[in-house]
C-alpha positions as CSV (number, residue, x, y, z in Angstrom):
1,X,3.8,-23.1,11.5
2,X,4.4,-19.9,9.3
3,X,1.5,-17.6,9.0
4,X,-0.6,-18.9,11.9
5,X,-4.1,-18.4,11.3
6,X,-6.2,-15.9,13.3
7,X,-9.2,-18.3,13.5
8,X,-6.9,-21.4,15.2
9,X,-5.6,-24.5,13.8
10,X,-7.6,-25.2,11.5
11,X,-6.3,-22.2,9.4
12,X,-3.1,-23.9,9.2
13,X,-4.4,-27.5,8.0
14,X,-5.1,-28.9,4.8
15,X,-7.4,-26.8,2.7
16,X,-11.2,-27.9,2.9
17,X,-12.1,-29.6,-0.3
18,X,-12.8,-27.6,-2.7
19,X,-14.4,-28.7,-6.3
20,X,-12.4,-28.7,-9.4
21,X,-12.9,-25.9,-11.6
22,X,-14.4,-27.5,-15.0
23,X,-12.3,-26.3,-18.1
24,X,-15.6,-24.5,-19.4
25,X,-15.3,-22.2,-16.4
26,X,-12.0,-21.8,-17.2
27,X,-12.4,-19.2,-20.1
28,X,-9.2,-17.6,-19.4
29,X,-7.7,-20.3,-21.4
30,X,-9.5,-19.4,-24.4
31,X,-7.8,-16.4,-24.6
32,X,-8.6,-12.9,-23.8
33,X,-11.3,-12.7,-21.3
34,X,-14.4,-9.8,-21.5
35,X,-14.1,-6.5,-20.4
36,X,-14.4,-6.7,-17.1
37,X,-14.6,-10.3,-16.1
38,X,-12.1,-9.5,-13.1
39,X,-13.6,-7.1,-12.0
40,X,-16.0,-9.9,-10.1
41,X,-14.3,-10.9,-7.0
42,X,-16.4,-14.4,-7.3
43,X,-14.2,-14.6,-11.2
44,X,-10.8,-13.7,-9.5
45,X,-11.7,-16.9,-7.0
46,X,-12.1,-19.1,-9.3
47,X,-8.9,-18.7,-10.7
48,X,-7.3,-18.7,-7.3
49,X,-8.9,-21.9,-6.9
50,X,-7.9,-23.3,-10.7
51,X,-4.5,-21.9,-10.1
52,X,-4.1,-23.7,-6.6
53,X,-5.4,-26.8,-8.3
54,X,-2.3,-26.4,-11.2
55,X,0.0,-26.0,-8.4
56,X,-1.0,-28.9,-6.2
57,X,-2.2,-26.1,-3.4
58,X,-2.9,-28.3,-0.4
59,X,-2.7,-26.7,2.5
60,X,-2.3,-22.2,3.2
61,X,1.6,-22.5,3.5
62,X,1.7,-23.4,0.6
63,X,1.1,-20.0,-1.2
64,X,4.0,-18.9,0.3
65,X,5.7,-20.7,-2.8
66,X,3.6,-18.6,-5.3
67,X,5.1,-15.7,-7.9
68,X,4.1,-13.6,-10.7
69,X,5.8,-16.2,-13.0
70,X,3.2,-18.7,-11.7
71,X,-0.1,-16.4,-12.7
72,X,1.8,-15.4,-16.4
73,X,2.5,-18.7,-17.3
74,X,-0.8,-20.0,-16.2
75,X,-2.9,-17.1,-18.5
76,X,-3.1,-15.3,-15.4
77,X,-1.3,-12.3,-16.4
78,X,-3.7,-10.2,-16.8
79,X,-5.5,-10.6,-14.0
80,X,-2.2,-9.9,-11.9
81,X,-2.7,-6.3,-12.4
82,X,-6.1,-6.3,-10.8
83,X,-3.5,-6.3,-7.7
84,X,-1.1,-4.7,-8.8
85,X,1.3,-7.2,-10.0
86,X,2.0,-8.7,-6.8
87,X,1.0,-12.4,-6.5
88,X,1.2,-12.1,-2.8
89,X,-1.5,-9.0,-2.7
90,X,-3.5,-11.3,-4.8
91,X,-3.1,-14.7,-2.4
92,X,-3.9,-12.1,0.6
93,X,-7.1,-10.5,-1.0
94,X,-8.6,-14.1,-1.7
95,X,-7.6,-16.1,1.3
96,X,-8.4,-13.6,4.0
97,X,-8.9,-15.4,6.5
98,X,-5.1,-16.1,7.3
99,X,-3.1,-14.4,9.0
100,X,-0.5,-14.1,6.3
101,X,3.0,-13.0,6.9
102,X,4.8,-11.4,3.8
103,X,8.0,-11.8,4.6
104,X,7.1,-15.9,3.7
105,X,6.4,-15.5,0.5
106,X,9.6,-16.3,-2.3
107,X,9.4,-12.3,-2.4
108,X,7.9,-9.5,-0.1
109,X,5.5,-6.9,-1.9
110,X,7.4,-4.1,-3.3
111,X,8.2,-1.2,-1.0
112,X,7.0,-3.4,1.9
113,X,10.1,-3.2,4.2
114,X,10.3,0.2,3.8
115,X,7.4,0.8,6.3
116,X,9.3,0.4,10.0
117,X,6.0,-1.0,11.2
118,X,6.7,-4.0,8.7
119,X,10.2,-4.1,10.6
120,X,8.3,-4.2,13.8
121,X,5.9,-6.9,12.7
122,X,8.5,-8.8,12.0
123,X,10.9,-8.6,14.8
124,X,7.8,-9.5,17.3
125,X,6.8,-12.3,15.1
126,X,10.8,-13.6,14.8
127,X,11.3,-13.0,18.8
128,X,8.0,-15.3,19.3
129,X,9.1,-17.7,17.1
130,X,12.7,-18.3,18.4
131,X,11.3,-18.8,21.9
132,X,13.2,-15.0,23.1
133,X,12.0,-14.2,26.4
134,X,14.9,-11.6,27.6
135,X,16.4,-8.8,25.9
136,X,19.5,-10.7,26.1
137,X,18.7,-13.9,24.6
138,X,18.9,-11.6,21.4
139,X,22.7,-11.8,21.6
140,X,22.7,-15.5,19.8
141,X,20.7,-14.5,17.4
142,X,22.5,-14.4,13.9
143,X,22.0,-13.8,10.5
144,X,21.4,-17.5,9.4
145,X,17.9,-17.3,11.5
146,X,17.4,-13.8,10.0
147,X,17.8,-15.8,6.8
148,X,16.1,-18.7,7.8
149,X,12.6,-17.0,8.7
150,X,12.1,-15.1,5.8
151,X,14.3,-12.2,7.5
152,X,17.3,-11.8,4.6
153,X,16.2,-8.9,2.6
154,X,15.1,-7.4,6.2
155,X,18.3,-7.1,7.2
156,X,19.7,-5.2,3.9
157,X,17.7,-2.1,5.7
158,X,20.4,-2.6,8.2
159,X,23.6,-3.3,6.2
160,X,23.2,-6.9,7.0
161,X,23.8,-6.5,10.6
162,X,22.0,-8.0,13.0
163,X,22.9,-6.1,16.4
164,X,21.9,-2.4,14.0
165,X,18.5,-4.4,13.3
166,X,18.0,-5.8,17.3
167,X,19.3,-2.4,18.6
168,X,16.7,-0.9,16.4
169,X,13.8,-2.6,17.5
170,X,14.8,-2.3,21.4
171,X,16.8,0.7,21.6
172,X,16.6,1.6,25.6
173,X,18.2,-1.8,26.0
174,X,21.6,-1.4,27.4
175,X,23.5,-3.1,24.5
176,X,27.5,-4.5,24.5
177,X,28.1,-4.8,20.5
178,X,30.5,-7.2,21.4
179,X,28.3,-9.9,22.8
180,X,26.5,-10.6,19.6
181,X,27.8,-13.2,17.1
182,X,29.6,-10.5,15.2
183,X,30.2,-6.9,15.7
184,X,29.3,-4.3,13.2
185,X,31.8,-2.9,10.8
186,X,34.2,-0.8,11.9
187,X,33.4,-0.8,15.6
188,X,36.6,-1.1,16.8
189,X,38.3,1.6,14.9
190,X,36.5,3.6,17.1
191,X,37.7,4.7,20.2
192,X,35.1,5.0,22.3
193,X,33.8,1.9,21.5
194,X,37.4,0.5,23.3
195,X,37.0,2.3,25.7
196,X,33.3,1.5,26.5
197,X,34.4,-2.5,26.4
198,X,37.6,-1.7,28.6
């Protein structure tokens, strides 16, 4: 399942019943809530909680559906900039007990695949999870399972080319540009690269 949990399976099931939050807990629907009220991690879980339970939140995937439209529209504005308006640094500080991976979420946190080690994570976690065991089995990889796990924005670090993001990540592999799905723009204007399939 996405985002396997470091603790086992039971990261991964349904979440363990938690009570409702009762509206008169709920002051941030009254309106402006005191100075600072989030600045108690015990507050800023109760609204996670409340939020999850607007949300029909039933198991930890399913925060990978979450934005910052969700927190605004839910009085939760506000409180978004406790974590710097990112709704997935918010999910991550409360729940941190899974292994969360950001490239789930609707949108990664800003800035966040401009780190190569976030390129790295990645790549290992998408080589696990299409079942690669040989540098080669890379070569059927294309940019619909990029796409598929979470992987499309990834891949506009690389002009949307696979083989540059593959060759990237294992760059003392022998490569053939030709063998993946597509090659990258331009390759065969180049002579060399003729040559070096000839």
């Amino acid at each position: 399942l996405p985002g396997e949990s470091r603790r086992g399976p039971a990261g991964s099931g349904p979440l363990r019943e938690e009570p409702p939050v009762p509206r008169d807990e709920a002051i941030w629907l009254d309106g402006r809530v005191p100075n600072g009220y989030w600045d108690q991690p015990a507050h800023r879980r109760r609204y996670l909680r409340w939020l999850g339970q607007q949300l029909g939140v039933q198991r930890r995937q399913d925060w990978y559906q979450i934005t910052t439209d969700d927190f605004k529209k839910n009085a939760g504005g506000g409180l978004l900039h406790h974590w710097s308006d990112s709704a997935v640094r918010a999910v991550q500080d409360i729940y941190r007990d899974y292994d969360w991976k950001e490239w789930m979420f609707q949108t990664a946190p800003r800035r966040f695949w401009h780190d190569l080690r976030n390129h790295r994570l990645f790549m290992e976690w998408l080589e696990k999870r299409l079942g690669i065991r040989e540098p080669s089995d890379w070569y059927r990889v294309s940019n619909r399972d990029f796409r598929a796990h979470g992987g499309g924005a990834f891949l506009l670090h690389y002009d949307s080319t696979v083989s540059a993001a593959i060759m990237s990540y294992l760059p003392d592999y022998d490569w053939k540009e030709w063998m993946f799905e597509k090659t990258p723009k331009g390759f065969w204007d180049r002579r060399k690269n003729r040559r070096r399939y000839l």
